[in-house]
TIMI-2910 file (N, C-alpha, C, CB; in pm, 1 decimal, decimal comma, always signed):
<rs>
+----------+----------+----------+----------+----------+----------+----------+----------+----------+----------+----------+----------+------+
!      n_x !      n_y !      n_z !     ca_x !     ca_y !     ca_z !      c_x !      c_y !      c_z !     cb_x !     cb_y !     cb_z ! resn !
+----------+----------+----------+----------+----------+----------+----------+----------+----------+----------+----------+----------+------+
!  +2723,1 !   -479,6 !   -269,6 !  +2700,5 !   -366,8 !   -183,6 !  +2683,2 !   -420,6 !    -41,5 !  +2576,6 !   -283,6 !   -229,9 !  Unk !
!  +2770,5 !   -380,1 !    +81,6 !  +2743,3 !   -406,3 !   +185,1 !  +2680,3 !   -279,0 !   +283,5 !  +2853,6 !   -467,6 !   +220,4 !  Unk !
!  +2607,6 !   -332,7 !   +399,3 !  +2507,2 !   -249,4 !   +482,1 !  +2552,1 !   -346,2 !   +580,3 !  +2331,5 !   -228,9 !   +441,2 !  Unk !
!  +2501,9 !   -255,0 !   +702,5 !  +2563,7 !   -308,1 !   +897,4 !  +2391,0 !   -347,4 !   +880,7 !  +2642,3 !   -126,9 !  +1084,8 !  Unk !
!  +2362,4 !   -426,3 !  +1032,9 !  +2252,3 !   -417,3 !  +1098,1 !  +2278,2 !   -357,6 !  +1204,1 !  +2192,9 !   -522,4 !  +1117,6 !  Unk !
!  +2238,1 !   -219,8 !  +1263,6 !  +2232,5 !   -142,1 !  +1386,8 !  +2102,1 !   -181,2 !  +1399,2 !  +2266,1 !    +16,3 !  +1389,7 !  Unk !
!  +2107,1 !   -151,5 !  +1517,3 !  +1973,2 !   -108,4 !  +1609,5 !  +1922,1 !    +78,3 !  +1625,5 !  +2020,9 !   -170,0 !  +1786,1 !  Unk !
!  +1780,6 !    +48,2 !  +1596,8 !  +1718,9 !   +194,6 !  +1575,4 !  +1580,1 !   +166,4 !  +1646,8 !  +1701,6 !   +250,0 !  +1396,2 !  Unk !
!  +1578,1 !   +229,0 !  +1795,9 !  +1495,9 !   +243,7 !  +1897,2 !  +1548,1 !    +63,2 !  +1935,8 !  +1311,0 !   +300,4 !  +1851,9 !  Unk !
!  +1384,1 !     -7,0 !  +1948,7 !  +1413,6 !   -169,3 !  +2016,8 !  +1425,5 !   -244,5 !  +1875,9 !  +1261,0 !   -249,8 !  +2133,3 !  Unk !
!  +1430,3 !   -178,4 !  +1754,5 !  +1459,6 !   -291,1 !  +1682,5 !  +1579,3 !   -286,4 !  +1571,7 !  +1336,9 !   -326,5 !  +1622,1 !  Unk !
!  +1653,3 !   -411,3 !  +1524,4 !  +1722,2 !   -401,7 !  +1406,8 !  +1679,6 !   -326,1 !  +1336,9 !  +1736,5 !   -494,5 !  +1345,0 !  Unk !
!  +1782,4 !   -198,5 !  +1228,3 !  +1745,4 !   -209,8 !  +1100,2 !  +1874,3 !   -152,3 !  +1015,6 !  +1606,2 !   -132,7 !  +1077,0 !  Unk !
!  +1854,1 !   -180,3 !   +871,2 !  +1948,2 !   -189,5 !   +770,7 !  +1962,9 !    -47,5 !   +708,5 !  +1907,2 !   -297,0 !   +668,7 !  Unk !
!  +2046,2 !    +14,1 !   +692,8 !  +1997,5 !   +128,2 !   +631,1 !  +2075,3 !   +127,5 !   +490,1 !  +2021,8 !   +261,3 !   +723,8 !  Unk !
!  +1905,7 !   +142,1 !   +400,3 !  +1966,0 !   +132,6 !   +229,7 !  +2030,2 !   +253,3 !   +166,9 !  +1842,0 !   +103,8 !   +120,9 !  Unk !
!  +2131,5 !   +205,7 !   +133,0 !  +2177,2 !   +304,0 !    +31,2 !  +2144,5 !   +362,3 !    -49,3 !  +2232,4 !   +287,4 !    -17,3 !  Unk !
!  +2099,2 !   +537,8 !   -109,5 !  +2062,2 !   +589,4 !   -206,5 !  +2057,4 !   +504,6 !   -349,4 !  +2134,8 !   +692,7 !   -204,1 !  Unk !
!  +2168,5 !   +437,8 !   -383,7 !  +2222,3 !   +428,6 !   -518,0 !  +2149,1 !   +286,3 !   -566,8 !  +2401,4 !   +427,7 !   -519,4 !  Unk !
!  +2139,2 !   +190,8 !   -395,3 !  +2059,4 !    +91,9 !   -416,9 !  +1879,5 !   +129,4 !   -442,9 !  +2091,6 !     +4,9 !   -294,0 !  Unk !
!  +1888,3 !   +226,8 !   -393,8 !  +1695,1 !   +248,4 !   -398,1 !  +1704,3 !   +248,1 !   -510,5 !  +1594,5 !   +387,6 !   -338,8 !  Unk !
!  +1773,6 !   +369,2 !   -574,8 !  +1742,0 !   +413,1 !   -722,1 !  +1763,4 !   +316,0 !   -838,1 !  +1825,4 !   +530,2 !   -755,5 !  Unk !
!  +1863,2 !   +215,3 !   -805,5 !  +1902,5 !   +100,5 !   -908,3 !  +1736,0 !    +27,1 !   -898,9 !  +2065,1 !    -22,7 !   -843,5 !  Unk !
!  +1726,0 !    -12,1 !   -773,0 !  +1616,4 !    -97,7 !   -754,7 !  +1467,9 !    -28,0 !   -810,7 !  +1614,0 !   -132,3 !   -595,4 !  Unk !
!  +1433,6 !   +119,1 !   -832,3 !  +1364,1 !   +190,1 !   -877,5 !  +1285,4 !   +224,6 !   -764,0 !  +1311,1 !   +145,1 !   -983,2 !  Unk !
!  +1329,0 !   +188,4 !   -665,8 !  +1200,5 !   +197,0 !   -513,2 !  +1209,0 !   +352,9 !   -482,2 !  +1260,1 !    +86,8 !   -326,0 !  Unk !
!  +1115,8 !   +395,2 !   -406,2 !  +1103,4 !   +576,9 !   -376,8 !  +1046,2 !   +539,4 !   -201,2 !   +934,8 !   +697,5 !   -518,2 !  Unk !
!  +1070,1 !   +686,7 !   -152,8 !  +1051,1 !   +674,2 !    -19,9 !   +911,7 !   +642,7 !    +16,1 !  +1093,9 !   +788,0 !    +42,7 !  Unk !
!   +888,2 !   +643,1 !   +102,7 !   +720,3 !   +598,6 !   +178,9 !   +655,1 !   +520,8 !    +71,2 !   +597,6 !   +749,7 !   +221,2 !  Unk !
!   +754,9 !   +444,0 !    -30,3 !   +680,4 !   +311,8 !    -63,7 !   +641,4 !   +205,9 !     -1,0 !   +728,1 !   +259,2 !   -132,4 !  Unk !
!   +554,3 !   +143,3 !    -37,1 !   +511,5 !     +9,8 !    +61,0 !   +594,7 !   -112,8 !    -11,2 !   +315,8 !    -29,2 !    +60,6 !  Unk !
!   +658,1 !   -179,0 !    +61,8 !   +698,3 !   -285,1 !     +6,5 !   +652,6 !   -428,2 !   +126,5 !   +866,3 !   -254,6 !    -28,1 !  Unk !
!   +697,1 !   -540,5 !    +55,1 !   +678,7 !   -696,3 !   +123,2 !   +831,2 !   -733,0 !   +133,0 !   +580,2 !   -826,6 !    +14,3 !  Unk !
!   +839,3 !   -798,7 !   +287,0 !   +905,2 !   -821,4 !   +301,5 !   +933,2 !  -1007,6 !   +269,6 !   +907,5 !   -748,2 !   +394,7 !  Unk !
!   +988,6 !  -1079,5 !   +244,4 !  +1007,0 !  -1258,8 !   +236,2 !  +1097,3 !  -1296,2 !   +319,5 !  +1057,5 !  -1327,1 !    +96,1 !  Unk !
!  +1112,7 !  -1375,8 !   +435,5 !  +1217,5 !  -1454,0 !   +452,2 !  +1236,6 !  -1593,8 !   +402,7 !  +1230,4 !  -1454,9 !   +565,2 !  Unk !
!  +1324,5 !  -1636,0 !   +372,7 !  +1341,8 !  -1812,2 !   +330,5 !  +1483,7 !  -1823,8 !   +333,0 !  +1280,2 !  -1870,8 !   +160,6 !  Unk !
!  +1523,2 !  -1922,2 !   +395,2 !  +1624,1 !  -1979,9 !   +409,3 !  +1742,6 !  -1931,5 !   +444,7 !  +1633,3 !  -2027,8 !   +329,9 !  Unk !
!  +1730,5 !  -1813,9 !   +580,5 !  +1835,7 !  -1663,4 !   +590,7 !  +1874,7 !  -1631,0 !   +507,1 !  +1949,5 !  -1649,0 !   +656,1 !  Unk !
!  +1729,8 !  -1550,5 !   +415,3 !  +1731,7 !  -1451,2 !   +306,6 !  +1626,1 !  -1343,9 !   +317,5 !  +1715,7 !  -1519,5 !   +176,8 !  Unk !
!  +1632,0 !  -1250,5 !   +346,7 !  +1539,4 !  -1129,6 !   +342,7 !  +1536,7 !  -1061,7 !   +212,6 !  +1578,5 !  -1027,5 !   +445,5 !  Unk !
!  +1455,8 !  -1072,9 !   +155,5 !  +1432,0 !  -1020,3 !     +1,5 !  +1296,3 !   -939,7 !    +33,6 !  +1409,6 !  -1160,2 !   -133,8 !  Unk !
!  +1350,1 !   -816,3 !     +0,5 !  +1220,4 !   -717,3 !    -39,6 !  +1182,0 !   -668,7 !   -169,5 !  +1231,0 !   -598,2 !    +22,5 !  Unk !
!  +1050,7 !   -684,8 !   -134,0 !   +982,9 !   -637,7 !   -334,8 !   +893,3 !   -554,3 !   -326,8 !   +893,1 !   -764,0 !   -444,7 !  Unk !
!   +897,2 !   -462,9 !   -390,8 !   +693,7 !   -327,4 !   -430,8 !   +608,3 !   -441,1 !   -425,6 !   +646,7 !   -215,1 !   -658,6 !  Unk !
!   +524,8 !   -322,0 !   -284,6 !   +410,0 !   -427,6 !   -274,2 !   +280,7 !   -408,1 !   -373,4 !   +354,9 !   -423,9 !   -122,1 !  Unk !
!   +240,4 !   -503,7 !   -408,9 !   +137,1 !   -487,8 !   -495,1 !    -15,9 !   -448,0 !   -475,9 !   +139,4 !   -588,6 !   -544,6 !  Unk !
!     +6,7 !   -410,6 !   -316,0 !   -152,2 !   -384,6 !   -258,6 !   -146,0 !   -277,1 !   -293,1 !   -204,7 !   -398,1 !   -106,9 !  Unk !
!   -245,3 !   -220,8 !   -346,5 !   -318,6 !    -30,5 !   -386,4 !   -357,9 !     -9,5 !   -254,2 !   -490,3 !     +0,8 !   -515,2 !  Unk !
!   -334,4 !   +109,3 !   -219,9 !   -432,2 !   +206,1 !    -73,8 !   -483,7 !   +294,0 !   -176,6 !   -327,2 !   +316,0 !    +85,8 !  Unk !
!   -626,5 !   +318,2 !   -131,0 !   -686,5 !   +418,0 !   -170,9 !   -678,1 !   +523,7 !    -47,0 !   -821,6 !   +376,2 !   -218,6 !  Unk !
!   -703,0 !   +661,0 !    -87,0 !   -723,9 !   +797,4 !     -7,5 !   -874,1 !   +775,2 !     -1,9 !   -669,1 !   +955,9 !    -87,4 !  Unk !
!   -963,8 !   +758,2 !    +97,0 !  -1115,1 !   +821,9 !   +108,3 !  -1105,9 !   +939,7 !     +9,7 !  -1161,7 !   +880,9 !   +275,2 !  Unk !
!  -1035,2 !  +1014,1 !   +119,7 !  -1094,4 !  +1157,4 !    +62,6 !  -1040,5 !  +1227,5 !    -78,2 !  -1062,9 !  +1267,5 !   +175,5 !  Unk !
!   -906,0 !  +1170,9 !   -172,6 !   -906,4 !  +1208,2 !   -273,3 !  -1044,0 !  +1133,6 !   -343,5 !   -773,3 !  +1189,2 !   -322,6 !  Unk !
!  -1049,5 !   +991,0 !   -305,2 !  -1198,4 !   +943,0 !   -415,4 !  -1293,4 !  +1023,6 !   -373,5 !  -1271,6 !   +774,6 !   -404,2 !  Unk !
!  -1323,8 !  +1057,5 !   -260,4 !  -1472,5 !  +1112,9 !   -261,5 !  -1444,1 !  +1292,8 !   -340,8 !  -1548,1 !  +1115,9 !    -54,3 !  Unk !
!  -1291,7 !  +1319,1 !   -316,3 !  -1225,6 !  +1440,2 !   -405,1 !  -1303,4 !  +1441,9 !   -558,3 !  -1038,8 !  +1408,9 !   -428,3 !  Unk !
!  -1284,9 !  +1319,8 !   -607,4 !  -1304,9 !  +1337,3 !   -740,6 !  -1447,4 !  +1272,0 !   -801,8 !  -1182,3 !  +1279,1 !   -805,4 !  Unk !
!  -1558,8 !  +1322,7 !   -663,6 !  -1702,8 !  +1289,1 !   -749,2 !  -1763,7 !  +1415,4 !   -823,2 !  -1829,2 !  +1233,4 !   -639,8 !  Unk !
!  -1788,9 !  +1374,1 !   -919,7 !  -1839,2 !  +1570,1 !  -1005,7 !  -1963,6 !  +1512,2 !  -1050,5 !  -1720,2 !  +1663,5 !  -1189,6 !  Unk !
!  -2021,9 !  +1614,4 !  -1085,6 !  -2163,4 !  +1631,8 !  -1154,3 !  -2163,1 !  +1475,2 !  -1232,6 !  -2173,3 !  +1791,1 !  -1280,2 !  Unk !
!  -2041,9 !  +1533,4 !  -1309,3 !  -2009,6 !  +1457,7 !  -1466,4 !  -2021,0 !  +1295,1 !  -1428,5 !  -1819,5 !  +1499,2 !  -1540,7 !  Unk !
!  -1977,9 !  +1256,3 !  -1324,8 !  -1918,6 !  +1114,0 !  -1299,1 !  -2054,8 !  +1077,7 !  -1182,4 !  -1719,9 !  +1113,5 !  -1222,1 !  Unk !
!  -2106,5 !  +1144,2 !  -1121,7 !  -2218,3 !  +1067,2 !  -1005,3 !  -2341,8 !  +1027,0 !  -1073,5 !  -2272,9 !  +1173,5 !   -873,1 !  Unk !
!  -2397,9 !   +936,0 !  -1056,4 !  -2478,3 !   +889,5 !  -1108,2 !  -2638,8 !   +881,1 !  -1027,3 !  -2412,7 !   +781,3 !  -1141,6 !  Unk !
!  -2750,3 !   +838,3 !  -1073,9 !  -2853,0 !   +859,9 !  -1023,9 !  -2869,7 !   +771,2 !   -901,2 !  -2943,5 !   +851,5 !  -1117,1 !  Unk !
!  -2972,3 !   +782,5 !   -816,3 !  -2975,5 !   +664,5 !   -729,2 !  -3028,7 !   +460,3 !   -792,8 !  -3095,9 !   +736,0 !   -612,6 !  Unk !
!  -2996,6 !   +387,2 !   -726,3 !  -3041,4 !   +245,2 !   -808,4 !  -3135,3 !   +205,6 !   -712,1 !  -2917,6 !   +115,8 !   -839,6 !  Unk !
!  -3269,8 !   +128,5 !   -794,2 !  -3327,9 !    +84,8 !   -719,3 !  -3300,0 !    -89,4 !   -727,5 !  -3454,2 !   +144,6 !   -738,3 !  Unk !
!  -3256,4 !   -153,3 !   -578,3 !  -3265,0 !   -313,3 !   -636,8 !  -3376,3 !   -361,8 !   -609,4 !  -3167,7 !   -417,3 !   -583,5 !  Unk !
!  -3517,8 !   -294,0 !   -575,0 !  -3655,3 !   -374,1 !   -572,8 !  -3669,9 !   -377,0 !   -471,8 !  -3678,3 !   -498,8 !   -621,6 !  Unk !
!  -3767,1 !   -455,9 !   -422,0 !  -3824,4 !   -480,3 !   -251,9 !  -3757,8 !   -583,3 !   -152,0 !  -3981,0 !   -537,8 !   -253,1 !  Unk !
!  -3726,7 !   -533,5 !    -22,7 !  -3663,2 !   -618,3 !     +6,7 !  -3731,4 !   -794,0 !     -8,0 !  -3627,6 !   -565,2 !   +129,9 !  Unk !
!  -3592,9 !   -905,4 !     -8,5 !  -3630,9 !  -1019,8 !     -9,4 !  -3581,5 !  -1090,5 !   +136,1 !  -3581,7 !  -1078,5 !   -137,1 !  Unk !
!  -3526,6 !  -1077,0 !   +197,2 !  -3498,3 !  -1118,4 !   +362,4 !  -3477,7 !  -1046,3 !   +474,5 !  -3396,7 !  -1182,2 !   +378,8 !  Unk !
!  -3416,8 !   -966,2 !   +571,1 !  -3385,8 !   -936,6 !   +635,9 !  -3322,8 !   -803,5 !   +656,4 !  -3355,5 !  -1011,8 !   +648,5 !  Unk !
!  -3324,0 !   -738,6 !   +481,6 !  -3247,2 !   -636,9 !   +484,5 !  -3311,3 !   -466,6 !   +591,0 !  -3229,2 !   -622,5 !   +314,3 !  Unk !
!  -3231,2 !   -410,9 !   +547,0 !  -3261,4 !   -279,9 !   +639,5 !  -3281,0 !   -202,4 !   +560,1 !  -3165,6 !   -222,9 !   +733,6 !  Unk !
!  -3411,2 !   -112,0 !   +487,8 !  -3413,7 !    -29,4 !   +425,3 !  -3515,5 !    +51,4 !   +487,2 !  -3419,3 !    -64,2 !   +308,5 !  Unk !
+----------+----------+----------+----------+----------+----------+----------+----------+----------+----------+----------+----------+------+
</rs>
């Protein structure tokens, strides 16, 4: 499968082909990593998780929050 490098605003970029995303299994506004080595650009799914704040704090219920913890008195410097 061949692709150009144009320019889009000040920088290069490649534009992937549908048929390649979908072979490759990738979906849009995925995060991926990019590698260079040896004039080779290989991209892979990145393996970092983002969490949403606000879906987690979405999904605190009765059921799942728990009581407050006590860890004891402070022992150095802390701020309580």
């Amino acid at each position: 499968m061949e692709a150009v490098i144009r320019k889009w605003g000040n920088s290069p970029a490649v534009r992937l082909p549908a048929s390649a995303i979908k072979e490759a299994a990738f979906s849009l506004e995925q995060k991926v990593n990019l590698t260079v080595t040896r004039g080779r650009i290989v991209i892979e799914p990145s393996s970092r998780i983002e969490y949403d704040l606000n879906k987690l704090i979405g999904g605190i219920t009765a059921g799942n929050l728990h009581a407050e913890v006590s860890f004891g008195k402070p022992v150095g410097k802390e701020a309580l």
